[in-house]
C-alpha positions as CSV (number, residue, x, y, z in Angstrom):
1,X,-17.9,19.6,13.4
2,X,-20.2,16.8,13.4
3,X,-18.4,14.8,10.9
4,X,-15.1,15.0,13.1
5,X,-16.8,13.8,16.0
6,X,-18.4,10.9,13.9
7,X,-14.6,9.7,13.2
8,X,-13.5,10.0,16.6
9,X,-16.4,7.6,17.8
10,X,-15.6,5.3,14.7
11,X,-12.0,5.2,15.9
12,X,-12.8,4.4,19.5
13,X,-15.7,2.1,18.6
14,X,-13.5,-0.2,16.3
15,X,-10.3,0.1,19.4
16,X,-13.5,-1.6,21.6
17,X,-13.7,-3.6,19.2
18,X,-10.7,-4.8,18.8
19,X,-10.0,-5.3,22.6
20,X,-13.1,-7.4,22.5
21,X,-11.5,-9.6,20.0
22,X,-8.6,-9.8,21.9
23,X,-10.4,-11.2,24.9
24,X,-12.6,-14.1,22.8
25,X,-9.9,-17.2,23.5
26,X,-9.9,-16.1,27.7
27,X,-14.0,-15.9,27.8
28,X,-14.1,-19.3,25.9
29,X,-12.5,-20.6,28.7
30,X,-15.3,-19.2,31.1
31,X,-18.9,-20.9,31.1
32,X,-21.4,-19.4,29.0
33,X,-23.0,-17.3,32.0
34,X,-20.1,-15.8,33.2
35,X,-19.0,-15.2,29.2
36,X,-22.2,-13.1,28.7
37,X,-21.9,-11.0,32.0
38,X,-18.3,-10.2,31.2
39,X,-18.6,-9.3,27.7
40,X,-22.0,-7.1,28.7
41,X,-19.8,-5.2,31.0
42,X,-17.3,-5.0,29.0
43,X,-19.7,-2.9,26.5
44,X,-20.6,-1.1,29.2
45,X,-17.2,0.0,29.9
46,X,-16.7,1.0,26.0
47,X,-20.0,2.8,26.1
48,X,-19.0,4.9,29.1
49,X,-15.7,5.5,28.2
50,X,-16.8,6.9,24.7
51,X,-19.1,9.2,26.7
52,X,-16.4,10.7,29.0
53,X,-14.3,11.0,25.7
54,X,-16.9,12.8,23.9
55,X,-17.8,15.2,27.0
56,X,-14.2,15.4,27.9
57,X,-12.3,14.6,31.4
58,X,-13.8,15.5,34.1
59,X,-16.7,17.2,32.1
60,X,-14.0,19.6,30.3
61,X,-13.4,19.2,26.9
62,X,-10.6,17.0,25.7
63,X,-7.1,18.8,24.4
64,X,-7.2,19.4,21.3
65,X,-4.6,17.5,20.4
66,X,-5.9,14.4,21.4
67,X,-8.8,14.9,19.3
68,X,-6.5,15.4,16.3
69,X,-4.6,12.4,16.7
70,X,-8.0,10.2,16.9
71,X,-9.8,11.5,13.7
72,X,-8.4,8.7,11.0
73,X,-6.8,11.7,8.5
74,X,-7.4,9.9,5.1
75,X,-10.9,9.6,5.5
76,X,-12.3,13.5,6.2
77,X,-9.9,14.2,2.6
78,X,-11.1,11.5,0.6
79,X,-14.8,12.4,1.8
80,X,-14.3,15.7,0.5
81,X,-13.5,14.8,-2.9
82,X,-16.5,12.7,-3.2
83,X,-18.5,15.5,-2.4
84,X,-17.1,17.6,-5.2
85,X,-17.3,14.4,-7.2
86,X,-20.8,13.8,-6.9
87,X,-21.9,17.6,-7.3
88,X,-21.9,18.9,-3.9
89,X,-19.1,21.2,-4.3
90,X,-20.8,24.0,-1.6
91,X,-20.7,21.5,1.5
92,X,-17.2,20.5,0.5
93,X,-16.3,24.0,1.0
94,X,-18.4,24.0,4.0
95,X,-16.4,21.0,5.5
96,X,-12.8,23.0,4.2
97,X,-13.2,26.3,5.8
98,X,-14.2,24.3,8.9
99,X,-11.6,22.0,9.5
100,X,-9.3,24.9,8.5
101,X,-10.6,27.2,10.9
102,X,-8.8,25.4,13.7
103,X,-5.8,23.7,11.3
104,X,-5.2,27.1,8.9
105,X,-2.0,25.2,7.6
106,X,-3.4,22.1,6.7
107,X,-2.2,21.2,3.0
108,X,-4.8,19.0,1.8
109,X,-7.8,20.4,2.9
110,X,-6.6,24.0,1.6
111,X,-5.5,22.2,-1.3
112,X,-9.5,21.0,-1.5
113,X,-11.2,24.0,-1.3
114,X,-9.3,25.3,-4.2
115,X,-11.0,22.5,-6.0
116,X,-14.3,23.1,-4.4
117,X,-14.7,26.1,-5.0
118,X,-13.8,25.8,-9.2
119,X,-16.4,23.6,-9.4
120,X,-18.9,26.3,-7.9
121,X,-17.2,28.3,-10.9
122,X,-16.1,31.1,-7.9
123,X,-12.5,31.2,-9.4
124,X,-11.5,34.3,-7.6
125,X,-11.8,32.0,-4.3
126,X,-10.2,29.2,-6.0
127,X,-7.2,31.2,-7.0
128,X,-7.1,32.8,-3.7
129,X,-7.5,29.2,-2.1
130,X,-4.7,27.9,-4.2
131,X,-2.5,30.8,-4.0
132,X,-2.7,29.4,0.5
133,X,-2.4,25.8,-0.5
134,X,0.8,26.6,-2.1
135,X,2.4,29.3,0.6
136,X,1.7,26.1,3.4
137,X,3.7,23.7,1.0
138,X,1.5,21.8,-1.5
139,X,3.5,21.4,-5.1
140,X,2.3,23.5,-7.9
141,X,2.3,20.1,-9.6
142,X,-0.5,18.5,-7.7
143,X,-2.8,21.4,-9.7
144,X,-1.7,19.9,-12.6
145,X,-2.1,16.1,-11.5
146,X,-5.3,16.7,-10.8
147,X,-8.1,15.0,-10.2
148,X,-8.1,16.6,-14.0
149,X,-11.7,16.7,-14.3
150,X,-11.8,18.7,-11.1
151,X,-9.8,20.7,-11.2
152,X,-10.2,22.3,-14.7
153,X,-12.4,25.0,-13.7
154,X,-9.6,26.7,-12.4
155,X,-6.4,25.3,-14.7
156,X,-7.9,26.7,-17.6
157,X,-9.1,30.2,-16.4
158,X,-6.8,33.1,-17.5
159,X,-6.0,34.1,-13.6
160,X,-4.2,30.2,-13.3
161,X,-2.6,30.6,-16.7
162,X,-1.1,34.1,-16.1
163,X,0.0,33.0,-12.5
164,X,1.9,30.1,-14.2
165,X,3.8,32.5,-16.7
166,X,4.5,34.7,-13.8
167,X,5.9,32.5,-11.8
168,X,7.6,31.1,-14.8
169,X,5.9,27.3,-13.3
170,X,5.2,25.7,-16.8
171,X,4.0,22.4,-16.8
172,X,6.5,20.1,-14.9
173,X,7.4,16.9,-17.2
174,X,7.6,15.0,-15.2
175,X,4.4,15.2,-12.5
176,X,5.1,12.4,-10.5
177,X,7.7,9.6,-10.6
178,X,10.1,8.4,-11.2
179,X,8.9,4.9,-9.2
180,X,11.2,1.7,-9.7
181,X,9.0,-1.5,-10.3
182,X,10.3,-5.1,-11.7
183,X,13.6,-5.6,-11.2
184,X,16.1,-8.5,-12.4
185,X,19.5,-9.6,-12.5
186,X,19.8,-7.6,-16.0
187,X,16.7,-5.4,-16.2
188,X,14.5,-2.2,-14.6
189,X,10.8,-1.0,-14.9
190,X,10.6,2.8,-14.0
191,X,7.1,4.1,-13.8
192,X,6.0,7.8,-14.4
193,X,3.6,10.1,-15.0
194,X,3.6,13.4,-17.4
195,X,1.8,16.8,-17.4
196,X,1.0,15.9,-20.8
197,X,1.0,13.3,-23.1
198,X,4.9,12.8,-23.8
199,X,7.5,10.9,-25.0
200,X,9.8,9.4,-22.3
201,X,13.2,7.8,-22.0
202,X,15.5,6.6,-19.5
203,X,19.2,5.6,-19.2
204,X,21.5,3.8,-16.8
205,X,25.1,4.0,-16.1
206,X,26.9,2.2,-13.6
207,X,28.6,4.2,-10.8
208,X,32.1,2.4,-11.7
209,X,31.5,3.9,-15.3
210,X,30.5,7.7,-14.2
211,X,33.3,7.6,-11.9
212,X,35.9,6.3,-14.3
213,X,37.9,9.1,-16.5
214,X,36.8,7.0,-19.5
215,X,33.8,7.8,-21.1
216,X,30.3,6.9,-19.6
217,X,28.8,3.9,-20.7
218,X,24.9,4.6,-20.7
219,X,22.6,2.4,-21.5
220,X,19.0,3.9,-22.6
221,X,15.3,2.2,-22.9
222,X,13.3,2.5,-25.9
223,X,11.0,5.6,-25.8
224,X,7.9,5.3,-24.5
225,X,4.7,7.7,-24.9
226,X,2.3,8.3,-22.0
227,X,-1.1,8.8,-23.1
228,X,-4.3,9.8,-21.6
229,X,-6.2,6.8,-21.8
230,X,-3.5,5.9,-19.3
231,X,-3.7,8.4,-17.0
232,X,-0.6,10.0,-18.7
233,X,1.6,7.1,-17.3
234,X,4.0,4.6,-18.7
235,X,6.6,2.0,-17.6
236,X,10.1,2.5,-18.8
237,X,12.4,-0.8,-19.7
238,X,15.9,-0.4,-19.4
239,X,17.8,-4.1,-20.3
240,X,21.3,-4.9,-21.1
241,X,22.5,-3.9,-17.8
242,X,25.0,-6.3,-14.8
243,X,24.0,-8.4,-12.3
244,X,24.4,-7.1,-8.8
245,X,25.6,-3.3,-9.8
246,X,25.0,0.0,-9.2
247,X,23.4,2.6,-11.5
248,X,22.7,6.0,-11.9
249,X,19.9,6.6,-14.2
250,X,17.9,9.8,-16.0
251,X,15.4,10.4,-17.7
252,X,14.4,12.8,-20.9
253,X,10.3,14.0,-21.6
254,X,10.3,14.9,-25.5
255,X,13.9,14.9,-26.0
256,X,14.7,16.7,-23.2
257,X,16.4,15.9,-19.7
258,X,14.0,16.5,-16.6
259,X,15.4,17.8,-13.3
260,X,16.4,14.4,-11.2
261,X,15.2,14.0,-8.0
262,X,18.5,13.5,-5.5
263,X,19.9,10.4,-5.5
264,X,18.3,8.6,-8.4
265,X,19.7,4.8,-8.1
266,X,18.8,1.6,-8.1
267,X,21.3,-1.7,-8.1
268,X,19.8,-4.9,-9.7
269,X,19.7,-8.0,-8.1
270,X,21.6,-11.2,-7.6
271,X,22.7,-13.5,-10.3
272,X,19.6,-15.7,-10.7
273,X,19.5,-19.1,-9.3
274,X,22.1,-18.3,-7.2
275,X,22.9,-18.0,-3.7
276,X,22.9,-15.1,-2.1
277,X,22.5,-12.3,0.9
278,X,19.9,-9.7,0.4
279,X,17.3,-7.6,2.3
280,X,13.3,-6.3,1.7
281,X,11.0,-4.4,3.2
282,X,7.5,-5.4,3.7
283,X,3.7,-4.4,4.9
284,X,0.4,-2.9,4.4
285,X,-2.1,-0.1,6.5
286,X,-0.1,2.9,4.7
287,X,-3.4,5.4,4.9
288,X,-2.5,8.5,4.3
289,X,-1.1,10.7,7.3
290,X,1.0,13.5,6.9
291,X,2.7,13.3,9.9
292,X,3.2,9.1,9.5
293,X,4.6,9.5,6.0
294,X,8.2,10.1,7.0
295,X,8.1,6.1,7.3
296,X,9.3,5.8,3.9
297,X,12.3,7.4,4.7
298,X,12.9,5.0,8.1
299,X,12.7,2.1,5.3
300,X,14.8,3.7,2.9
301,X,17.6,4.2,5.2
302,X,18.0,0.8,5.5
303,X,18.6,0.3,1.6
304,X,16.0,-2.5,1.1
305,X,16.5,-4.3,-2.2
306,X,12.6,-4.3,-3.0
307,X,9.5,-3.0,-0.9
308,X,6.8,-5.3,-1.2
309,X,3.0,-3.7,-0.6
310,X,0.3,-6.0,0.6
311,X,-2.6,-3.7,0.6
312,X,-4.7,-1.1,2.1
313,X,-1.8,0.8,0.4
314,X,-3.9,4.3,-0.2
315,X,-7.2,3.0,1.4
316,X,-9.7,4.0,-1.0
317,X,-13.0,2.6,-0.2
318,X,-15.0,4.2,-3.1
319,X,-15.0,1.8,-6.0
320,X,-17.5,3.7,-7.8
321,X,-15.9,6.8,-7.7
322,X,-13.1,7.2,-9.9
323,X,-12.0,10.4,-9.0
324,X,-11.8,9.7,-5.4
325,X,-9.7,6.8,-6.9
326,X,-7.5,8.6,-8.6
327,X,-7.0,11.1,-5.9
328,X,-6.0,8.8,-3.3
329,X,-3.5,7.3,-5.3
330,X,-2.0,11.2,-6.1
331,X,-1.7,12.3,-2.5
332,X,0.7,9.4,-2.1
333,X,2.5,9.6,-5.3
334,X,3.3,13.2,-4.6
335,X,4.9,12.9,-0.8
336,X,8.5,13.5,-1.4
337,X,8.8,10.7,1.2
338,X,7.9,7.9,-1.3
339,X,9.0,9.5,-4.1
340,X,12.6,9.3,-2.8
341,X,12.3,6.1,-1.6
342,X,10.8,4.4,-4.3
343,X,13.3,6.4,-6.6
344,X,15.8,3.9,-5.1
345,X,13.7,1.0,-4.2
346,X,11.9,-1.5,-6.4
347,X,8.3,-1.5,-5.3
348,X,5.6,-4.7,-5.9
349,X,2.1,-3.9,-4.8
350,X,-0.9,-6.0,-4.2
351,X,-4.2,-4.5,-3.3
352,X,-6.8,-5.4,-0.2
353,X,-10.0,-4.9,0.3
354,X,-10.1,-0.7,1.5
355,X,-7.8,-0.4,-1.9
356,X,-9.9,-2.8,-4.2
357,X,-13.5,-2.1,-2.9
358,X,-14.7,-1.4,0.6
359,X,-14.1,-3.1,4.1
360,X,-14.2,-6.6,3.7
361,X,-15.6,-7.0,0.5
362,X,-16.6,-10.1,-0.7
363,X,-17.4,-8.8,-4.9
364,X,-18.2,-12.7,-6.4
365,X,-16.5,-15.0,-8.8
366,X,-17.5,-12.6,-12.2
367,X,-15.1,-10.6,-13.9
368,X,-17.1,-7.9,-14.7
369,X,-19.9,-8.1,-12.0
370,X,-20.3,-5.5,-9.9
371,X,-19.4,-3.4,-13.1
372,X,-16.7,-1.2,-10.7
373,X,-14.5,-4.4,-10.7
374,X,-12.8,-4.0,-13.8
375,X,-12.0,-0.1,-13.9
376,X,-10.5,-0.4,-10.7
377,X,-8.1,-2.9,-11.6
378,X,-6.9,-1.3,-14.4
379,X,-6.7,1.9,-12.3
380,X,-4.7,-0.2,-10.1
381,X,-2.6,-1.4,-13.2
382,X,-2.0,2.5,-14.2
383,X,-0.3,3.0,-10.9
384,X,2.4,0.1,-10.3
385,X,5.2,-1.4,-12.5
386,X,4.6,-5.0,-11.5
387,X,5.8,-7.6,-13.5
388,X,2.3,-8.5,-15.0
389,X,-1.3,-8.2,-13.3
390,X,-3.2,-11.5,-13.0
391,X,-4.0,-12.8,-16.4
392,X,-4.7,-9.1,-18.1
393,X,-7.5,-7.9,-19.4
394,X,-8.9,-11.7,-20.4
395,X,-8.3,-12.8,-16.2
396,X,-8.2,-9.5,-14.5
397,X,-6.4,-9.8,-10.9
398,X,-3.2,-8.5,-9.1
399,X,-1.6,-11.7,-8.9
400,X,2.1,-12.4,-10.0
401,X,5.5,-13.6,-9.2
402,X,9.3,-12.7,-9.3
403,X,12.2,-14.1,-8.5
404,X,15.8,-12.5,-6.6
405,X,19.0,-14.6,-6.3
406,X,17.2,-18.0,-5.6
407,X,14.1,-17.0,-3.7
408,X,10.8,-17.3,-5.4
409,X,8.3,-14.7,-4.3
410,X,4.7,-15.0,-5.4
411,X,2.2,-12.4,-4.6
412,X,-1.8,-13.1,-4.4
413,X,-5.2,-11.2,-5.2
414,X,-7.3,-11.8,-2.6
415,X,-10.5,-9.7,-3.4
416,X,-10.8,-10.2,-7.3
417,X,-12.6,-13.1,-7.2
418,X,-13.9,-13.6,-3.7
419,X,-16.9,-15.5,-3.0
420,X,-19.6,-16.6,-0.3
421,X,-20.3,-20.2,-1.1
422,X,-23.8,-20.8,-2.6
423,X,-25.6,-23.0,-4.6
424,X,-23.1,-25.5,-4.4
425,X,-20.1,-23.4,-5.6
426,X,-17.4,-23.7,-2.4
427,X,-16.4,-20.4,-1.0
428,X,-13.0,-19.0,-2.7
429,X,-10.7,-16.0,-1.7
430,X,-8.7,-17.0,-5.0
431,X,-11.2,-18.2,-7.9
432,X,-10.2,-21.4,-10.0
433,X,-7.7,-19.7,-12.8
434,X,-5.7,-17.9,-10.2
435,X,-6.0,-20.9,-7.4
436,X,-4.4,-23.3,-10.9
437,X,-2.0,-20.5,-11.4
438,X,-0.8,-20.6,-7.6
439,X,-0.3,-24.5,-7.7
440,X,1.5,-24.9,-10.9
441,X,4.1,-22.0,-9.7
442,X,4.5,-23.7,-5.9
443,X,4.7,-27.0,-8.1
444,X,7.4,-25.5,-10.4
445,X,9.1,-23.5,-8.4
446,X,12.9,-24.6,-7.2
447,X,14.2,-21.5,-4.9
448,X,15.4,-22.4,-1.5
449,X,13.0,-20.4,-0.2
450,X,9.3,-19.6,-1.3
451,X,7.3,-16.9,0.0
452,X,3.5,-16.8,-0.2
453,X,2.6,-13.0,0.1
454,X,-1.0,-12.7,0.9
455,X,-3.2,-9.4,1.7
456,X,-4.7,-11.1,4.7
457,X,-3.4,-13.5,7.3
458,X,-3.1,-17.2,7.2
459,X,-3.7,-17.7,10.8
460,X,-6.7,-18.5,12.0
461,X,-6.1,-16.4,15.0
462,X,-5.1,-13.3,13.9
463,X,-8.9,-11.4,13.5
464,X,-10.1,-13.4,16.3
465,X,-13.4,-15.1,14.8
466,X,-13.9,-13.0,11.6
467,X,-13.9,-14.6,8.5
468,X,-12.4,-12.0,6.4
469,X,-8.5,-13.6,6.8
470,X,-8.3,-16.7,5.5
471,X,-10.4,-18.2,8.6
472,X,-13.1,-17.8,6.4
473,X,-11.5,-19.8,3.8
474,X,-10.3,-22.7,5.5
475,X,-11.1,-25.6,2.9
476,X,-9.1,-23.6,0.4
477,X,-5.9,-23.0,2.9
478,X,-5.9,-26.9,3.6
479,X,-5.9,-27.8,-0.2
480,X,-3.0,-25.3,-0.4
481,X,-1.5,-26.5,2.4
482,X,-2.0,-30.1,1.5
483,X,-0.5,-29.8,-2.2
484,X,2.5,-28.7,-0.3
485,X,3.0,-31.7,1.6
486,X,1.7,-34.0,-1.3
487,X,4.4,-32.3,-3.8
488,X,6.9,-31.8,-1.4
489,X,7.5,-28.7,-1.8
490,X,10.6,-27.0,0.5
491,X,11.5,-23.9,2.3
492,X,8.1,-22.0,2.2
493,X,7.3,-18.9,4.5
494,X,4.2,-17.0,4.8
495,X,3.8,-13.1,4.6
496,X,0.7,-11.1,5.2
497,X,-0.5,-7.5,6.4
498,X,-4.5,-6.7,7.1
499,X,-4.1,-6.8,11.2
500,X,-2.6,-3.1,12.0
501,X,0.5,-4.1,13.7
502,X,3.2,-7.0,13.7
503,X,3.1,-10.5,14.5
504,X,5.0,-13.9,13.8
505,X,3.1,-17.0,13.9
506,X,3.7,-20.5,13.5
507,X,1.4,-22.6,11.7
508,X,1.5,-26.5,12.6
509,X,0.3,-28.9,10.0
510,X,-0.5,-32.8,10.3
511,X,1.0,-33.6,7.3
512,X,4.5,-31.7,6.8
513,X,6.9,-29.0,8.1
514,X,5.3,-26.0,10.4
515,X,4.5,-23.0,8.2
516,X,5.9,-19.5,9.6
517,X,3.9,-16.4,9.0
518,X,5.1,-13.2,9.0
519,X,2.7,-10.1,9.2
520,X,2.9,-6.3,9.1
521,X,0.0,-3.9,8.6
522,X,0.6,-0.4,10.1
523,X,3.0,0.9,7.9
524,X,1.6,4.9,8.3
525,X,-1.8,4.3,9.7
526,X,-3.5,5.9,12.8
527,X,-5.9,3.0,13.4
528,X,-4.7,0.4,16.0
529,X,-5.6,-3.1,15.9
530,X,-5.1,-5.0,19.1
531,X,-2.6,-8.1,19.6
532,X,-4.3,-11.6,19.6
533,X,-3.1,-14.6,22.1
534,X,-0.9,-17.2,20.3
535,X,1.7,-15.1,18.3
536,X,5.3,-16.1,18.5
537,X,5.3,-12.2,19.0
538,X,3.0,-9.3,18.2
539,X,4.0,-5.7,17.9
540,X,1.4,-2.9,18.2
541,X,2.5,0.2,20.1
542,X,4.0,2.4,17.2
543,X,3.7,2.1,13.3
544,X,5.8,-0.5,12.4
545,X,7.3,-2.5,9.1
546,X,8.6,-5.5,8.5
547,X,12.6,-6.8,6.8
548,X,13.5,-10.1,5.6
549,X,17.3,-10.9,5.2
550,X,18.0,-13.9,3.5
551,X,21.2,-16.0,3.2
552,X,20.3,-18.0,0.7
553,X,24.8,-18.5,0.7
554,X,24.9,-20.3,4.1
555,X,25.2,-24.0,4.7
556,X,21.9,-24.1,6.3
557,X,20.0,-21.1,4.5
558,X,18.6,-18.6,6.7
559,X,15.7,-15.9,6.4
560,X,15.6,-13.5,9.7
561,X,12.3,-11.7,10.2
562,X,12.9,-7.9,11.6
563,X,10.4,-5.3,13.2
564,X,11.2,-1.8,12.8
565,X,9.0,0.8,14.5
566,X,8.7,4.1,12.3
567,X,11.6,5.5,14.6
568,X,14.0,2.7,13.2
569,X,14.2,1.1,16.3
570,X,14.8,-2.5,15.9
571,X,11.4,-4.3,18.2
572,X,12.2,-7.8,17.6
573,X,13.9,-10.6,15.7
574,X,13.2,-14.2,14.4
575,X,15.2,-16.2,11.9
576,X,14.2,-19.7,10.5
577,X,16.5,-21.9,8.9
578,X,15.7,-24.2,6.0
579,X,16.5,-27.6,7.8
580,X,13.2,-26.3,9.9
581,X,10.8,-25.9,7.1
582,X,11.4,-29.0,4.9
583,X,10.1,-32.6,4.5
């Protein structure tokens, strides 16, 4: 398969790469002479290795299984959709029957060529094709969720309809969901999405209440209707409820109850404004691999009061094409993995560049130039329950803030409004509105602790010399920086993902307290990044996530950084107090 071997050279090409960039600070210590020999043979060394790869050891060919774990899985899938997408249904099938000669359970690729082949109008083969997706374990649902458009060929053909009544699988209400979002001390978002346009309700009751002999005290949302223009989603408010408690909760489609997914919880946070001990998750690099995705139940085990996603969340990469959009996001929405954990778990999501546009894409200052911009934000805004997305439809973006106990958290867009500088405009990862919006909330803000979440690091060293991080956008990090010191603003700590492992910098600044960054970015991803020289530590040898815990109750507040490999072992620890990071 030509395209399989194209990945596997990709995949090597960029782990040169990478070791390259590892080595930049040690040859800037060498003279320019011996820099270029080293680095040529260096290239030699990648070039010959990626021959003996691709010919095999020893001139055999290499096991199978090695090959399997090198091909990037999200990308062969998400290419396949395209094709179908843009009319090419025949070498989609092509590329299916292929991959599934040699993988003949493979779920998403069988699931594929049932799409494929509806939109060559063969629906014998489709059925046939779907009728295998399901026996190797893909949900009936995902027929339904669609890509729609795609897939309609075969959901409206009598053979799919009498299947359905034979197998007594109606339309599930509930296709995907349910997905905690914002959370308060009093309040929960829960996002869904419906087979059809519907009517949908939810209701909470504390544990103490179900347990007690007296009757159950639920407390319900207002209804809610999903509608197509949405993508059949909607958030669901439920208010009125305890600080610090736990619920159960349900939901009801059209009046009626749906079948709860085990375990449906959630307990709301801390008193506001008060101290307190609590736990999140954190990262970014979750592109989708079946055999990674068990990840979300490593973080759920640990009970996490929020999850916090800071990009390259489905990977993308095809801004253009919406159903390849959409289909991304429905593979992930549909692992029972994440479903359970974010059942439980309040999740906040930011987007990066493979999730907003393609690999480091720089899209300009306009809001509606290029002209994908603003359908994939509110695609983006159709799959999350944050508390609000920039400055809506007027100031598109992903930007926002929330608040538990007394820690301010305030999440940044870092693609949006991107731009080279020119003309004599100065280069921005931010744009103005969202740069004013950043200051006035660091300015107002009174938590003990502030955390900065951005989709790419704040160190200059973490990408070596690229200027995708915020290396590229050092003027605007030293204003930021600067208005911290000039405001004297207290207790603020850096997270990021982007880099495909996990590090923990500190940040020295002339002018006030040392900055500690935090970073995780291989949440589920294959792809490897290698560590950089100057971390306090750097983590890259299995997928990996990050935990705060803060004690926002102690004398001298706390915040302890933790690394968890996908294996929940614990890699490494770091705590700061907040006697270290004021002025």
């Amino acid at each position: 398969m030509m395209w399989g071997r194209r990945v596997d050279f990709d995949f090597n090409l960029r782990h040169y790469e990478a070791v390259l960039c590892h080595n930049m600070e040690n040859l800037k210590a060498m003279n320019k002479n011996n820099a270029k020999i080293t680095i040529l043979i260096m290239l030699i060394a990648a070039v010959v290795t990626l021959g003996v790869q691709a010919a095999g050891t020893g001139g055999k060919k290499a096991p199978k299984t090695k090959r399997k774990r090198m091909v990037q899985y999200k990308k062969p899938t998400r290419e396949v959709v395209t094709l179908i997408a843009n009319g090419k249904a025949k070498e989609a099938v092509a590329r299916c029957e292929a991959f599934l000669a040699k993988n003949p359970k493979d779920t998403e690729h069988q699931y594929l060529l049932a799409m494929a082949y509806a939109n060559l109008k063969q629906i014998d083969k489709a059925h046939q094709a779907m009728l295998a997706a399901l026996a190797v374990g893909v949900p009936f649902e995902r027929f339904i969720v669609g890509p729609r458009d795609l897939l309609a060929p075969l959901t409206d053909s009598e053979a799919f309809k009498k299947y359905a009544v034979a197998r007594k699988a109606s339309k599930s209400p509930v296709l995907q969901g349910p997905m905690l979002g914002t959370m308060t001390d009093s309040s929960v978002r829960i996002w869904v999405r419906t087979a059809d346009e519907s009517v949908v309700q939810a209701a909470a009751a504390s544990g103490a209440d179900i347990q007690a002999k007296s009757p159950t005290k639920w407390v319900k949302s207002q209804p809610v209707k999903t509608c197509k223009g949405d993508d059949y989603t909607a958030v669901i408010e439920i208010g009125g409820l305890q600080a610090d408690t736990e619920y159960v909760y349900t939901l009801s489609v059209d009046g009626k109850p749906t079948s709860p997914l085990e375990n449906m919880t959630f307990r709301t946070y801390p008193a506001a404004n008060k101290g307190a001990v609590f736990t999140i998750a954190f990262g970014g690099g979750a592109g989708y691999t079946p055999w990674n995705e068990h990840m979300w139940n490593t973080i759920g085990k640990r009970k996490p009061q929020a999850m916090l996603l800071l990009g390259d969340n489905v990977y993308v990469d095809m801004p253009t094409v919406h159903q390849t959009q959409r289909y991304c996001y429905y593979r992930r929405q549909s692992r029972p993995e994440f479903r359970t954990l974010t059942a439980r778990t309040p999740v906040y999501a930011i987007y990066d560049d493979h999730d907003f546009g393609t690999n480091d894409c720089i899209p300009g200052p306009e809001i509606d130039t290029p002209q994908w911009k603003r359908p994939v934000w509110k695609l983006f805004t159709e799959n999350w329950a944050n508390p609000y997305y920039g400055g809506g439809a007027k100031q598109p973006g992903c930007w926002f803030d929330f608040q538990i106990a007394d820690v301010d958290f305030i999440m940044l867009d870092g693609r949006y409004y991107r731009n080279k500088p020119k003309q004599g405009v100065k280069s921005s990862m931010l744009g103005a509105a969202q740069k004013k919006w950043l200051l006035a909330k660091l300015k107002a803000a009174k938590g003990t602790f502030k955390v900065i979440c951005s989709p790419v690091p704040w160190t200059f060293h973490a990408k070596g010399p690229s200027g995708d991080t915020w290396n590229g956008f050092r003027e605007e990090r030293d204003e930021i920086f600067s208005f911290l010191a000039a405001n004297k603003v207290d207790g603020v700590l850096l997270l990021s993902a982007d880099r495909h492992r996990s590090d923990a910098w500190k940040l020295k600044r002339p002018d006030g307290y040392p900055l500690y960054e935090f970073e995780s970015s291989r949440l589920t991803n294959m792809h490897v990044h290698g560590n950089q020289p100057g971390s306090l530590f750097s983590y890259n040898k299995k997928n990996s996530y990050g935990q705060l815990t803060f004690d926002t109750k102690a004398a001298d507040p706390t915040v302890t950084y933790k690394i968890f490999s996908i294996d929940d072992e614990l890699i490494h620890t770091f705590t700061v107090k907040k006697s270290a990071i004021k002025h």
